[in-house]
mmCIF file as Biopython writes it, N, C-alpha, C and O atoms, coordinates in Angstrom:
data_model
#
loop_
_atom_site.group_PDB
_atom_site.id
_atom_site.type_symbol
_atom_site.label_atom_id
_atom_site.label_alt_id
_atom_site.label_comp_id
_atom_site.label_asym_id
_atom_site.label_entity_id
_atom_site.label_seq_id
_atom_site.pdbx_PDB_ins_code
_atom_site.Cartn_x
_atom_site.Cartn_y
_atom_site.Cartn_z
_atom_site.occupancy
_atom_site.B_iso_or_equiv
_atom_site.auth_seq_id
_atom_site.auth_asym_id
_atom_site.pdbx_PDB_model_num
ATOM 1   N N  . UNK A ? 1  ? 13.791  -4.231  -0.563  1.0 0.0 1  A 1 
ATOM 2   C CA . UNK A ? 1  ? 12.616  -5.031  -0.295  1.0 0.0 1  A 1 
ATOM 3   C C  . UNK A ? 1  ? 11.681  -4.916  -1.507  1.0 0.0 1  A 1 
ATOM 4   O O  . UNK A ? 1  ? 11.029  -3.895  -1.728  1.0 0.0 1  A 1 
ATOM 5   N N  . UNK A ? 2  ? 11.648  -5.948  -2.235  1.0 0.0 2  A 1 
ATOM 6   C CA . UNK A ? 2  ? 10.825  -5.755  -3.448  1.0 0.0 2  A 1 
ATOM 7   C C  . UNK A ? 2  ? 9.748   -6.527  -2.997  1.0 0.0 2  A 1 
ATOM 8   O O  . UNK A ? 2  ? 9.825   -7.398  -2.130  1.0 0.0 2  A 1 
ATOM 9   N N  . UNK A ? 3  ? 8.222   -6.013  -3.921  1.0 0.0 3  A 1 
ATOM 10  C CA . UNK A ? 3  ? 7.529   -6.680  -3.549  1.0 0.0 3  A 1 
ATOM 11  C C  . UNK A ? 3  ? 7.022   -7.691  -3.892  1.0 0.0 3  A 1 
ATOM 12  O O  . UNK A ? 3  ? 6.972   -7.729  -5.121  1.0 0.0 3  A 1 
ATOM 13  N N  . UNK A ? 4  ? 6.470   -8.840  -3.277  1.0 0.0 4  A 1 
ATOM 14  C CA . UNK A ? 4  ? 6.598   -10.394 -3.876  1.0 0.0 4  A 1 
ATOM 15  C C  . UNK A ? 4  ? 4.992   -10.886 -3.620  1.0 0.0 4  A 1 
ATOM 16  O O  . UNK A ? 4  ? 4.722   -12.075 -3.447  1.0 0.0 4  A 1 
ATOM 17  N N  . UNK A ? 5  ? 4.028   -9.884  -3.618  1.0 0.0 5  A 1 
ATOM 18  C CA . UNK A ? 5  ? 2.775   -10.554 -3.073  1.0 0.0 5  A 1 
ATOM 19  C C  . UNK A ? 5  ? 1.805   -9.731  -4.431  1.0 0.0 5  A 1 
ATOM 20  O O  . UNK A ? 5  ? 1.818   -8.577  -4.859  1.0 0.0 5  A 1 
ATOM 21  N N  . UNK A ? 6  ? 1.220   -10.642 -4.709  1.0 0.0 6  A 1 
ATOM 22  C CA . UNK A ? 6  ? -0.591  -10.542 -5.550  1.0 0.0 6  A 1 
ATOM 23  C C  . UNK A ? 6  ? -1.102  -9.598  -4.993  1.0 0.0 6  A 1 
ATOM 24  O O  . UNK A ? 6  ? -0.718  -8.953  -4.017  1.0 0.0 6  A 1 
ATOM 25  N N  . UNK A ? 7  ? -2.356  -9.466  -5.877  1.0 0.0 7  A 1 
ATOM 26  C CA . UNK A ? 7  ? -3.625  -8.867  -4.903  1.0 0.0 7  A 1 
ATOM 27  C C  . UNK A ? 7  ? -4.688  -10.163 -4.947  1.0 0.0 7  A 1 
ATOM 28  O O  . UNK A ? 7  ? -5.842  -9.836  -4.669  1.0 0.0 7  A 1 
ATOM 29  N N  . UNK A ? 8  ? -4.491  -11.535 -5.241  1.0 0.0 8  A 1 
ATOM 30  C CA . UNK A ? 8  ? -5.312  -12.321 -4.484  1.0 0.0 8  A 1 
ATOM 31  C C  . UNK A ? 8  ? -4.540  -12.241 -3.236  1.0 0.0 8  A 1 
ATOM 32  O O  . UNK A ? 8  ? -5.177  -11.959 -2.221  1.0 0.0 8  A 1 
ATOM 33  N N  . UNK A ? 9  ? -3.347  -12.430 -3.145  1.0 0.0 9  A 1 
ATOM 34  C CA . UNK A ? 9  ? -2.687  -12.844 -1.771  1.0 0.0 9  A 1 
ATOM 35  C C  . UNK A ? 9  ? -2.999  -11.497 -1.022  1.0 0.0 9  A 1 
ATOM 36  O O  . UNK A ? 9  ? -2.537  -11.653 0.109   1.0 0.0 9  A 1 
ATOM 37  N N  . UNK A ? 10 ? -3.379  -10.656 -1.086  1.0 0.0 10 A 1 
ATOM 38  C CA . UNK A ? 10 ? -3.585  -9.409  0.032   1.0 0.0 10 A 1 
ATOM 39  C C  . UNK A ? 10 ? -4.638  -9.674  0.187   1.0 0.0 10 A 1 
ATOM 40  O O  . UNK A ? 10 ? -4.863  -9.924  1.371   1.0 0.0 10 A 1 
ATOM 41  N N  . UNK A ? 11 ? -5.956  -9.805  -0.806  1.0 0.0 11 A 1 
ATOM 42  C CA . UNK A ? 11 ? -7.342  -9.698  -0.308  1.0 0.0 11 A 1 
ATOM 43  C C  . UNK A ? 11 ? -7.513  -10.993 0.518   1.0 0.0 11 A 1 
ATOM 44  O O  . UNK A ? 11 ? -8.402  -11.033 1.367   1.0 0.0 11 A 1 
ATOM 45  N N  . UNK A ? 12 ? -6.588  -12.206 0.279   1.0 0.0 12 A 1 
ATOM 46  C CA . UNK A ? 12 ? -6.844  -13.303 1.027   1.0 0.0 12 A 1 
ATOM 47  C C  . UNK A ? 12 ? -6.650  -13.182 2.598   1.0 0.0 12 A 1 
ATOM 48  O O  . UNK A ? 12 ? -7.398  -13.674 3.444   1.0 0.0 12 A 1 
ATOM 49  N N  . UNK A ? 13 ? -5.470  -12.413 2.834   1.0 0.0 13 A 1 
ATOM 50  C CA . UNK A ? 13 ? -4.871  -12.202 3.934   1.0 0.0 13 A 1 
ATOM 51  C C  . UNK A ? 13 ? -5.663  -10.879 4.753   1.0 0.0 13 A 1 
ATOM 52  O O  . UNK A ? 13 ? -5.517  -10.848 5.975   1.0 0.0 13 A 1 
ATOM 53  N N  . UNK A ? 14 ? -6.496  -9.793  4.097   1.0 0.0 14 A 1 
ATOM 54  C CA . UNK A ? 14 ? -6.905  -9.124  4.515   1.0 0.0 14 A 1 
ATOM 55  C C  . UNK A ? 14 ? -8.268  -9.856  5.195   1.0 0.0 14 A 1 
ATOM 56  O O  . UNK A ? 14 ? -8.942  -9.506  6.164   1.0 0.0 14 A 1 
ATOM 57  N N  . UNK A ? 15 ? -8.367  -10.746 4.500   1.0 0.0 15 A 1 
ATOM 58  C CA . UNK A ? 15 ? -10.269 -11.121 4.543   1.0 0.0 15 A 1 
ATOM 59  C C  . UNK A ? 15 ? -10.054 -12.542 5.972   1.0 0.0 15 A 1 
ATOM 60  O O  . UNK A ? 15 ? -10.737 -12.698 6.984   1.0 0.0 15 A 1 
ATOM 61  N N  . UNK A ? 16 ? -9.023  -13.236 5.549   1.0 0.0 16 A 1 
ATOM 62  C CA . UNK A ? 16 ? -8.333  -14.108 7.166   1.0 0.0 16 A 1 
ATOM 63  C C  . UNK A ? 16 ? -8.561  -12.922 8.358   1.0 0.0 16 A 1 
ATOM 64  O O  . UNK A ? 16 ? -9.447  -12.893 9.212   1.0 0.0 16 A 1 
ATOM 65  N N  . UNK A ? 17 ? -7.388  -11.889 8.112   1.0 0.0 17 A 1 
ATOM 66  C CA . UNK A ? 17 ? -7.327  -10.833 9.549   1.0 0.0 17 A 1 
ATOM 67  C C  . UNK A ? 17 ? -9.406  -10.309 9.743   1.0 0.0 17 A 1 
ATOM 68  O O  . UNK A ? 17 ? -10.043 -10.382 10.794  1.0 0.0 17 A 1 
ATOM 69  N N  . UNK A ? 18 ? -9.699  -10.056 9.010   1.0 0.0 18 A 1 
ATOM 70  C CA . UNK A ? 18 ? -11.503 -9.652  9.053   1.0 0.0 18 A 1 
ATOM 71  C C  . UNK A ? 18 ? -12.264 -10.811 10.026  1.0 0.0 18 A 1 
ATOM 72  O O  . UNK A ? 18 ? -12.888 -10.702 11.081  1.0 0.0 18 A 1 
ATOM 73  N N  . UNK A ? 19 ? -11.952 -11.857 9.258   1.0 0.0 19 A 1 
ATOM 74  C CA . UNK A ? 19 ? -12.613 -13.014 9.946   1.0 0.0 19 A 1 
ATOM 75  C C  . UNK A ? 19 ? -11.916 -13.262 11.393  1.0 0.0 19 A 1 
ATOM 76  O O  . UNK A ? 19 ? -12.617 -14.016 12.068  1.0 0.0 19 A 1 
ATOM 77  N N  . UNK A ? 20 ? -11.145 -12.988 11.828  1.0 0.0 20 A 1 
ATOM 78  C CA . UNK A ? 20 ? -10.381 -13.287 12.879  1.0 0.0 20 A 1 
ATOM 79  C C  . UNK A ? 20 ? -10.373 -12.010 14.061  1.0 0.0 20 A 1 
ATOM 80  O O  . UNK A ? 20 ? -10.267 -12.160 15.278  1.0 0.0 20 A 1 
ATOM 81  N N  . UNK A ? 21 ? -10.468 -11.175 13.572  1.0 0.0 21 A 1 
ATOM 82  C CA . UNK A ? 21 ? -11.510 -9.708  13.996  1.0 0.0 21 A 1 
ATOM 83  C C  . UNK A ? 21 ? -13.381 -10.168 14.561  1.0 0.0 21 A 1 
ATOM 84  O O  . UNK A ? 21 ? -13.991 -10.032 15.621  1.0 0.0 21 A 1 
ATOM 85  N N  . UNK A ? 22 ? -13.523 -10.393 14.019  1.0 0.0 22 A 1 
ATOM 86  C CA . UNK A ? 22 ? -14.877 -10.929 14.378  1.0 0.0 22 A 1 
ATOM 87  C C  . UNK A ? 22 ? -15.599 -11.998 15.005  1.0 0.0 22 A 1 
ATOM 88  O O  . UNK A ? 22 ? -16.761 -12.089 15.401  1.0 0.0 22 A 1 
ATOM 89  N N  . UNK A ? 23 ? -14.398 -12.961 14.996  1.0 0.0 23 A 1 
ATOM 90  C CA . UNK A ? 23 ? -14.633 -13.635 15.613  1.0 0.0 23 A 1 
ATOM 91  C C  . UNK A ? 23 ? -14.076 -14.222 17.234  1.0 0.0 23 A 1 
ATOM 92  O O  . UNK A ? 23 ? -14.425 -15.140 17.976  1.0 0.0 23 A 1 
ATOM 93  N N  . UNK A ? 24 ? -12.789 -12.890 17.300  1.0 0.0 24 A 1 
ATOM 94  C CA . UNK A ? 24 ? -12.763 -12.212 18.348  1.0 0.0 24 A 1 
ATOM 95  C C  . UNK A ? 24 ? -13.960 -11.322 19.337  1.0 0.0 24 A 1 
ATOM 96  O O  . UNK A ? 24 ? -14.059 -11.253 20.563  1.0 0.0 24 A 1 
ATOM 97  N N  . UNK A ? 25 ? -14.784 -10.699 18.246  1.0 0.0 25 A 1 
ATOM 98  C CA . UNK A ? 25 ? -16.023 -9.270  18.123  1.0 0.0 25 A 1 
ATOM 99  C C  . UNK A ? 25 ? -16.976 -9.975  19.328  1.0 0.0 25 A 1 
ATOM 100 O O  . UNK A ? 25 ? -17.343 -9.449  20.379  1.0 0.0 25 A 1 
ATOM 101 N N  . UNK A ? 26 ? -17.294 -11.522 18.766  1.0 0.0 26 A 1 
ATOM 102 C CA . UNK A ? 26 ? -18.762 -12.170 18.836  1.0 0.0 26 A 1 
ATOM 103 C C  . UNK A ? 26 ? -18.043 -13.486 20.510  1.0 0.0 26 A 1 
ATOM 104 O O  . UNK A ? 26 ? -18.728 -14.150 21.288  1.0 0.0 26 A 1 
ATOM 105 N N  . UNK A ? 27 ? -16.578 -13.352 20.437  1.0 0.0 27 A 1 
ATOM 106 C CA . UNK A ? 27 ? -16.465 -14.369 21.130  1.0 0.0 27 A 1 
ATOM 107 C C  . UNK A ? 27 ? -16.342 -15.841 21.153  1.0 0.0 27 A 1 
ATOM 108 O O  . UNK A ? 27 ? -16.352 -16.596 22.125  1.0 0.0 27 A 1 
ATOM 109 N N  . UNK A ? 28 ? -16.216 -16.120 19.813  1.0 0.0 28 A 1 
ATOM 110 C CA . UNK A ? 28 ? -16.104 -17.390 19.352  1.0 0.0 28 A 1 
ATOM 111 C C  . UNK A ? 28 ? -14.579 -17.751 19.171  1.0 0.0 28 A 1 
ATOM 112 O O  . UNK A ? 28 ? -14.308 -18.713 18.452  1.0 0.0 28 A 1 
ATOM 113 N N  . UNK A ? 29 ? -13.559 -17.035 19.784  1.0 0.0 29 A 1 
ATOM 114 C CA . UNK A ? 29 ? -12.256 -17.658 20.266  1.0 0.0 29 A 1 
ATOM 115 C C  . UNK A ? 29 ? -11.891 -16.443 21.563  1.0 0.0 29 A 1 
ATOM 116 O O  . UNK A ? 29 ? -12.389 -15.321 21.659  1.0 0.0 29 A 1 
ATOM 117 N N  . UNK A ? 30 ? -11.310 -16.808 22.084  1.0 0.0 30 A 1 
ATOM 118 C CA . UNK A ? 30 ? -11.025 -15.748 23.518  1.0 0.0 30 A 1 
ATOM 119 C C  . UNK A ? 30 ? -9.238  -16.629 23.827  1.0 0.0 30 A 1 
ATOM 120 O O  . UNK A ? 30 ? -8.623  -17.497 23.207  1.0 0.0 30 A 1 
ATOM 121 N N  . UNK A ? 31 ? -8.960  -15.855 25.045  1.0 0.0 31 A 1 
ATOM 122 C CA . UNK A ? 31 ? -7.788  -16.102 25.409  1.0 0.0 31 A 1 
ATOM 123 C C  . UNK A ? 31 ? -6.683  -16.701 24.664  1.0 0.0 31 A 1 
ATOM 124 O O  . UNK A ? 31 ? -6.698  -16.512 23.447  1.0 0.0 31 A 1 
ATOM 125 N N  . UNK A ? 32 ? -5.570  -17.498 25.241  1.0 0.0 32 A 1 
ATOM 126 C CA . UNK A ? 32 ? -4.267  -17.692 24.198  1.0 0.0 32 A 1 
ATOM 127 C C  . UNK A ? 32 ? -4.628  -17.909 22.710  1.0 0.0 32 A 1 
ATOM 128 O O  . UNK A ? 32 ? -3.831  -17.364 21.945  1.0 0.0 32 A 1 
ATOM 129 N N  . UNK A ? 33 ? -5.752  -18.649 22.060  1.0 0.0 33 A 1 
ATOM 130 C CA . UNK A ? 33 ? -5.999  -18.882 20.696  1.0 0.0 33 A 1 
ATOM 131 C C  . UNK A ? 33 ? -6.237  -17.597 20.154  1.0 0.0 33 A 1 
ATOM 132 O O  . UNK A ? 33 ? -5.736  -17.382 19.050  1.0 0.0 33 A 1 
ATOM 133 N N  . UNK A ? 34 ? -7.001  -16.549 20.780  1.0 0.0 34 A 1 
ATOM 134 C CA . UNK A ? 34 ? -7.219  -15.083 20.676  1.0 0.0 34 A 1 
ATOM 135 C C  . UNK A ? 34 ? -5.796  -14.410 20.284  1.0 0.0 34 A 1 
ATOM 136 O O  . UNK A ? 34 ? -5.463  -13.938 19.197  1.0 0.0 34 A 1 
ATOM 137 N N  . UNK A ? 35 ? -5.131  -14.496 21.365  1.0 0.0 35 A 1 
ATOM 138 C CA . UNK A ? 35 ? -3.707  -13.681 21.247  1.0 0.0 35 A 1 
ATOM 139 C C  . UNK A ? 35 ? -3.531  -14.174 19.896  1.0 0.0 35 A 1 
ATOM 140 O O  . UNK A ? 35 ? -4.014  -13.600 18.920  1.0 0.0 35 A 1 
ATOM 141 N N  . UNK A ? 36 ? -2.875  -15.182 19.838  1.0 0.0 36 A 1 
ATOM 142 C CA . UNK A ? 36 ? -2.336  -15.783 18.654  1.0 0.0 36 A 1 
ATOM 143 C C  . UNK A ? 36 ? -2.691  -15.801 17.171  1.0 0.0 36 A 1 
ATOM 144 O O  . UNK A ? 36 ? -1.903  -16.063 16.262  1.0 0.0 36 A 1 
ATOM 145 N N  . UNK A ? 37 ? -3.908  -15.506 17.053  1.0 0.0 37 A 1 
ATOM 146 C CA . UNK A ? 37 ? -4.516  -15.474 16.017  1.0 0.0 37 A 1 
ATOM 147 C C  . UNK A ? 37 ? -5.060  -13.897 15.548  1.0 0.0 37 A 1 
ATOM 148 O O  . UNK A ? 37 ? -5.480  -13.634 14.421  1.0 0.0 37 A 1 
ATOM 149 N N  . UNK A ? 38 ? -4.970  -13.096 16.482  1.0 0.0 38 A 1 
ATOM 150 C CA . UNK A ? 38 ? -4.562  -11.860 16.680  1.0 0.0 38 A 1 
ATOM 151 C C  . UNK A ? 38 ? -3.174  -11.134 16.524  1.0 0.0 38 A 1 
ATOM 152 O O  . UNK A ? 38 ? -3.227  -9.926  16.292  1.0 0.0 38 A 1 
ATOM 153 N N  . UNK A ? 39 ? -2.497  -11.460 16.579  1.0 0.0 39 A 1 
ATOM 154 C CA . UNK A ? 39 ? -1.248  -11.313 15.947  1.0 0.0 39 A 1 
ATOM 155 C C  . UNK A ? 39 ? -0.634  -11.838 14.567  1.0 0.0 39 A 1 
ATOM 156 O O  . UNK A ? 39 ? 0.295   -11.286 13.978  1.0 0.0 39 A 1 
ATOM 157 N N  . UNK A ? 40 ? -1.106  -12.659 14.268  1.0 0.0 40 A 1 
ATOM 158 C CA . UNK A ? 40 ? -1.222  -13.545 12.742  1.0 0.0 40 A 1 
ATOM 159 C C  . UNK A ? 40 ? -2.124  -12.651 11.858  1.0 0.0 40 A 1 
ATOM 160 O O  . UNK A ? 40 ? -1.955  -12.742 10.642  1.0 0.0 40 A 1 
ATOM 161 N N  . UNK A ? 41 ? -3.137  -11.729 12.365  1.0 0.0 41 A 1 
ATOM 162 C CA . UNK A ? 41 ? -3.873  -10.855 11.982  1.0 0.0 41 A 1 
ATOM 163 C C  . UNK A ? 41 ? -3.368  -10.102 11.535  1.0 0.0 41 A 1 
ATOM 164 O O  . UNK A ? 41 ? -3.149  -10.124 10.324  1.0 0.0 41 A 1 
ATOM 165 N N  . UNK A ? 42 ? -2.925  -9.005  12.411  1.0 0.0 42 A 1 
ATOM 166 C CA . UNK A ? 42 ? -1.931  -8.012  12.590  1.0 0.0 42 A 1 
ATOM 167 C C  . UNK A ? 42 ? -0.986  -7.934  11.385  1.0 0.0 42 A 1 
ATOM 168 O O  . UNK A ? 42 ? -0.875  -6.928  10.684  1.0 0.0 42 A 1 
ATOM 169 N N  . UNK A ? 43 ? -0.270  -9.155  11.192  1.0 0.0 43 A 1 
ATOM 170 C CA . UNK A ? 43 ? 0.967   -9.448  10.426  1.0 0.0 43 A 1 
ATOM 171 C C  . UNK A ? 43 ? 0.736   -9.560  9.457   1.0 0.0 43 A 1 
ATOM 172 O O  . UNK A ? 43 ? 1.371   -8.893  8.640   1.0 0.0 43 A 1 
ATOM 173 N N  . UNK A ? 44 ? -0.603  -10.731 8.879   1.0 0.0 44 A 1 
ATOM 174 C CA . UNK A ? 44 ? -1.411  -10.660 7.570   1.0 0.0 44 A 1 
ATOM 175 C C  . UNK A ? 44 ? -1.387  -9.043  6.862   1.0 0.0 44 A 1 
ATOM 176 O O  . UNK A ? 44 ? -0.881  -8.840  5.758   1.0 0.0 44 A 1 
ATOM 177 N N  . UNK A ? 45 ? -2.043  -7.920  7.727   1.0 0.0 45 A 1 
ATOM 178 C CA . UNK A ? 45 ? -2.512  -6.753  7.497   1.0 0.0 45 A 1 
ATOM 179 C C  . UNK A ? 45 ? -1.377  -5.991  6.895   1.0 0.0 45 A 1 
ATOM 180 O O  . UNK A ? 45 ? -1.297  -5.514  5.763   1.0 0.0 45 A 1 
ATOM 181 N N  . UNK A ? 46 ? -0.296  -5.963  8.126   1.0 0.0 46 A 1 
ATOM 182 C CA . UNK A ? 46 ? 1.228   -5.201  7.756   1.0 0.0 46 A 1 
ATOM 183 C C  . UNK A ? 46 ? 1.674   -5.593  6.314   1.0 0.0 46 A 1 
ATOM 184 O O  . UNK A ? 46 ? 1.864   -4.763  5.425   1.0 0.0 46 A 1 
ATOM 185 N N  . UNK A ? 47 ? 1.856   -7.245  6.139   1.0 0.0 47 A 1 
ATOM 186 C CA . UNK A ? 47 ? 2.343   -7.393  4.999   1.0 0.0 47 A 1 
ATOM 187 C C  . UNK A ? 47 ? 1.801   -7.538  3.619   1.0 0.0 47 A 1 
ATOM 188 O O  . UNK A ? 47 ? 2.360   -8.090  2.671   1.0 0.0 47 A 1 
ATOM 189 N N  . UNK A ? 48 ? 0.180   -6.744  3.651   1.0 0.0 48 A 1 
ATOM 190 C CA . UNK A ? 48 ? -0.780  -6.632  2.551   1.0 0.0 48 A 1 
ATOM 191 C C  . UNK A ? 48 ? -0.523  -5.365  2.366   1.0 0.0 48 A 1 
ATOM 192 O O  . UNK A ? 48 ? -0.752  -5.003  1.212   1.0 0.0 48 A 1 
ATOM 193 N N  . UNK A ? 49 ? -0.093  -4.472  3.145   1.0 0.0 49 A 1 
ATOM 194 C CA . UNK A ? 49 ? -0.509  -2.830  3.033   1.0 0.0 49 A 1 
ATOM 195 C C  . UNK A ? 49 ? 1.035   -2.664  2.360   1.0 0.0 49 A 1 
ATOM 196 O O  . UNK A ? 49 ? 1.286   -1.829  1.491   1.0 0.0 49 A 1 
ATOM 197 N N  . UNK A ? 50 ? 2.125   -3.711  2.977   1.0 0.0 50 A 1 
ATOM 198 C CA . UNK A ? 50 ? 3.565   -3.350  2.167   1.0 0.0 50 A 1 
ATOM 199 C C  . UNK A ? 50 ? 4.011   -4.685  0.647   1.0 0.0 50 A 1 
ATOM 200 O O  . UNK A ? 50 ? 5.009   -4.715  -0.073  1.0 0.0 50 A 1 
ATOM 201 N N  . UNK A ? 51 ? 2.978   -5.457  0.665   1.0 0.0 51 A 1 
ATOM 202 C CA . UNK A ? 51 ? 3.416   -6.198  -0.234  1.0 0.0 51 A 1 
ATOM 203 C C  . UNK A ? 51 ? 4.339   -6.980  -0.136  1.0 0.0 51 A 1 
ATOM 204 O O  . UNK A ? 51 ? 4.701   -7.449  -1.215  1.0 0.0 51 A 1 
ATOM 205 N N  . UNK A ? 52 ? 4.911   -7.338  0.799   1.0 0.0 52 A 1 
ATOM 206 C CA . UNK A ? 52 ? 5.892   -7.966  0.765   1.0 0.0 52 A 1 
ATOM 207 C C  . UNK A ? 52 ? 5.912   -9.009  1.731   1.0 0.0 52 A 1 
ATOM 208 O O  . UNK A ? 52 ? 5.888   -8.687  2.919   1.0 0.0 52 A 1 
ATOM 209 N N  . UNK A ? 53 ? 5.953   -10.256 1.396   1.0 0.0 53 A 1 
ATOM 210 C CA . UNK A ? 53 ? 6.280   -11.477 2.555   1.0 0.0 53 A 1 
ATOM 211 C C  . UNK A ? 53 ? 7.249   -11.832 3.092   1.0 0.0 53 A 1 
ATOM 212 O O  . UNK A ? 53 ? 7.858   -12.663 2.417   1.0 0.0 53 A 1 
ATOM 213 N N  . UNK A ? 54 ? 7.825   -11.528 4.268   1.0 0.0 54 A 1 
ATOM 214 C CA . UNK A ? 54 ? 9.264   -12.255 4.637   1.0 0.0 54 A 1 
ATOM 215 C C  . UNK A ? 54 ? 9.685   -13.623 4.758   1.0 0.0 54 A 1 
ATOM 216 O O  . UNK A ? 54 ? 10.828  -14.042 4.937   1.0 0.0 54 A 1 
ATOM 217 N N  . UNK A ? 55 ? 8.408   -14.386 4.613   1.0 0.0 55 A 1 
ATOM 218 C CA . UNK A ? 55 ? 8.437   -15.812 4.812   1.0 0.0 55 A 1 
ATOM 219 C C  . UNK A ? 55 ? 8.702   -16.868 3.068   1.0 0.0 55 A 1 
ATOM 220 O O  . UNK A ? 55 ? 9.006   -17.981 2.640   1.0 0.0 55 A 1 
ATOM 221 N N  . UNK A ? 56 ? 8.258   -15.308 2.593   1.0 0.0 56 A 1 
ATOM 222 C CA . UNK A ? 56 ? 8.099   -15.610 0.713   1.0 0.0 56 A 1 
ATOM 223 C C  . UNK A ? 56 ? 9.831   -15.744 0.051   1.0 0.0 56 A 1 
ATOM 224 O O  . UNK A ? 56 ? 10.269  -16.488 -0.827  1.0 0.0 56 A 1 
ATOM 225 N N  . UNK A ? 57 ? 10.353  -14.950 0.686   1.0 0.0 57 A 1 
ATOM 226 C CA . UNK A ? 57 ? 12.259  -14.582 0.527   1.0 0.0 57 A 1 
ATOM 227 C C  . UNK A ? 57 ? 12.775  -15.872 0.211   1.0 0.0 57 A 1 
ATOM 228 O O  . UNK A ? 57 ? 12.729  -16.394 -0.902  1.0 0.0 57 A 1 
ATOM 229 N N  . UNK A ? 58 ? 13.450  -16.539 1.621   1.0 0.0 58 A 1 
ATOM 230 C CA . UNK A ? 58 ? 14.222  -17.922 1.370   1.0 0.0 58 A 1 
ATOM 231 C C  . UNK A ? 58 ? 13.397  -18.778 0.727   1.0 0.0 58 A 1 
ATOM 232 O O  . UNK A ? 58 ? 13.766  -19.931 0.949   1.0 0.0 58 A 1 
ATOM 233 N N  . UNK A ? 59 ? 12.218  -18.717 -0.137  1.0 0.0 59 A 1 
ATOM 234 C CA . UNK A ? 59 ? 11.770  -19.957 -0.964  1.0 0.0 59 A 1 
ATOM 235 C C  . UNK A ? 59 ? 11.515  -19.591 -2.315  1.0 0.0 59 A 1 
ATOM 236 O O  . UNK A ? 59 ? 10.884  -20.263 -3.131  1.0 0.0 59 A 1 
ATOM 237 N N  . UNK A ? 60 ? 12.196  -18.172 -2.549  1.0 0.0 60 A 1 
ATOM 238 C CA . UNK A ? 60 ? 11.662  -17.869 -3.700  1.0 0.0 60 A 1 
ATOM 239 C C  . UNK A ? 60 ? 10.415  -17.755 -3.810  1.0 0.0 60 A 1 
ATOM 240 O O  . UNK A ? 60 ? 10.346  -17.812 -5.038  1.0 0.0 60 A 1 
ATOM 241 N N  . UNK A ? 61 ? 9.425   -17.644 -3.487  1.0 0.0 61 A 1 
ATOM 242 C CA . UNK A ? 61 ? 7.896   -17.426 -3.688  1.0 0.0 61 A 1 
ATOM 243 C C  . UNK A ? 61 ? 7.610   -15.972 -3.894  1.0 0.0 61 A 1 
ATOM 244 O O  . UNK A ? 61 ? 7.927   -15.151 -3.034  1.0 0.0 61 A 1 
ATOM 245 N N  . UNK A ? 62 ? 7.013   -15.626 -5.025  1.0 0.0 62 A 1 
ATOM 246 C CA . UNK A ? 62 ? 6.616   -14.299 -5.988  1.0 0.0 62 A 1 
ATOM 247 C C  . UNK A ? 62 ? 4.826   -14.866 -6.025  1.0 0.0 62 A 1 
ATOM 248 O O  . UNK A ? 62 ? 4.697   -16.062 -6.285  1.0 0.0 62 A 1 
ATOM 249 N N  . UNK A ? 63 ? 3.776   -14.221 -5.829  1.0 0.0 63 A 1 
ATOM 250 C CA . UNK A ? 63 ? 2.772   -14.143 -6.354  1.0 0.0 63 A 1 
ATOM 251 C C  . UNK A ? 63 ? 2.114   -13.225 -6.921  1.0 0.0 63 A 1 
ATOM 252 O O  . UNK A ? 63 ? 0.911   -13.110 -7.154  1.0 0.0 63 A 1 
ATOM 253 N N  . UNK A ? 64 ? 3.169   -12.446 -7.170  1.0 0.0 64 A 1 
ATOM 254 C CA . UNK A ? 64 ? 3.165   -11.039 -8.163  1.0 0.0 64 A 1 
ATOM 255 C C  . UNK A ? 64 ? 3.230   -11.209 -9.189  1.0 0.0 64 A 1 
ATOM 256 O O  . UNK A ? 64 ? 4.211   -11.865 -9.537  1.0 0.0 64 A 1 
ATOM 257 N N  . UNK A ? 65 ? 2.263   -10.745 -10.283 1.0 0.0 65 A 1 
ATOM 258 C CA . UNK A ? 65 ? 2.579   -10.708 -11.804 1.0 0.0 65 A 1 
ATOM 259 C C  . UNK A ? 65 ? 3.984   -10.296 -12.706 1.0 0.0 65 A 1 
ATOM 260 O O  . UNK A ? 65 ? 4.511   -9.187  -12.617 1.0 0.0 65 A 1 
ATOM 261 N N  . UNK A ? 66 ? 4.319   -11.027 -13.292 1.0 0.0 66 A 1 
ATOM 262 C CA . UNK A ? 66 ? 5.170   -10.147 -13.833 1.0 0.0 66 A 1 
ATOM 263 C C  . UNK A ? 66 ? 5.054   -9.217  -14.878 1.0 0.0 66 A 1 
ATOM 264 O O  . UNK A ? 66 ? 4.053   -9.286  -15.591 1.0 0.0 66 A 1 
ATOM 265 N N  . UNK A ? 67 ? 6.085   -8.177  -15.136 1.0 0.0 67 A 1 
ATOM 266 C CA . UNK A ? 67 ? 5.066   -6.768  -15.719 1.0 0.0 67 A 1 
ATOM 267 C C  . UNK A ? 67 ? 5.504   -7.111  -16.919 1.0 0.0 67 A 1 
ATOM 268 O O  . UNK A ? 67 ? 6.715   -7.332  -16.951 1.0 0.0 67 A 1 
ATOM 269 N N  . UNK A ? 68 ? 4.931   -7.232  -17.920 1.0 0.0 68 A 1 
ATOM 270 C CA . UNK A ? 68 ? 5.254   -7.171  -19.673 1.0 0.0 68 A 1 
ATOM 271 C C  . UNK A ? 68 ? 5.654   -6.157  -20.033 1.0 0.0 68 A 1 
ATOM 272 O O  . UNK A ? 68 ? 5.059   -5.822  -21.057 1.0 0.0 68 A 1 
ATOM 273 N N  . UNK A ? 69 ? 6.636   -5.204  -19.616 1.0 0.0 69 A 1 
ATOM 274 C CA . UNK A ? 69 ? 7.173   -3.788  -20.789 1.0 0.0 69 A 1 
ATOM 275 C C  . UNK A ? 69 ? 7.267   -4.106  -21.900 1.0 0.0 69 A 1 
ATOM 276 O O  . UNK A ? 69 ? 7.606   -3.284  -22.752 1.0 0.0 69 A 1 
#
């Protein structure tokens, strides 16, 4: 599992799950849209903390720098 994600793409995905946290917090989405967007959260988070997108794989998508040695 190599990793295929930025750090725009983590802070983007971290700062989605934040907003979606809060707006759970205050009540401005509740029930099934809640679940759902709560779990999209969740998943955002997992795959910022490991770098890696599973959805990024079958399309080839890298938003990782590549390293100049």
């Amino acid at each position: 599992m190599e990793a295929n994600m930025g750090s725009a793409d983590k802070i983007i995905r971290i700062l989605l799950a934040i907003t979606v946290g809060v707006f759970y917090y205050f009540g401005i989405i509740s029930g099934t849209l809640a679940i759902i967007l709560g779990v999209l959260a969740l998943v955002f988070v997992i795959t910022s903390f490991i770098s890696f997108c599973p959805l990024y794989l079958p399309f080839g998508i890298s938003t990782r720098r590549k390293s100049t040695k």
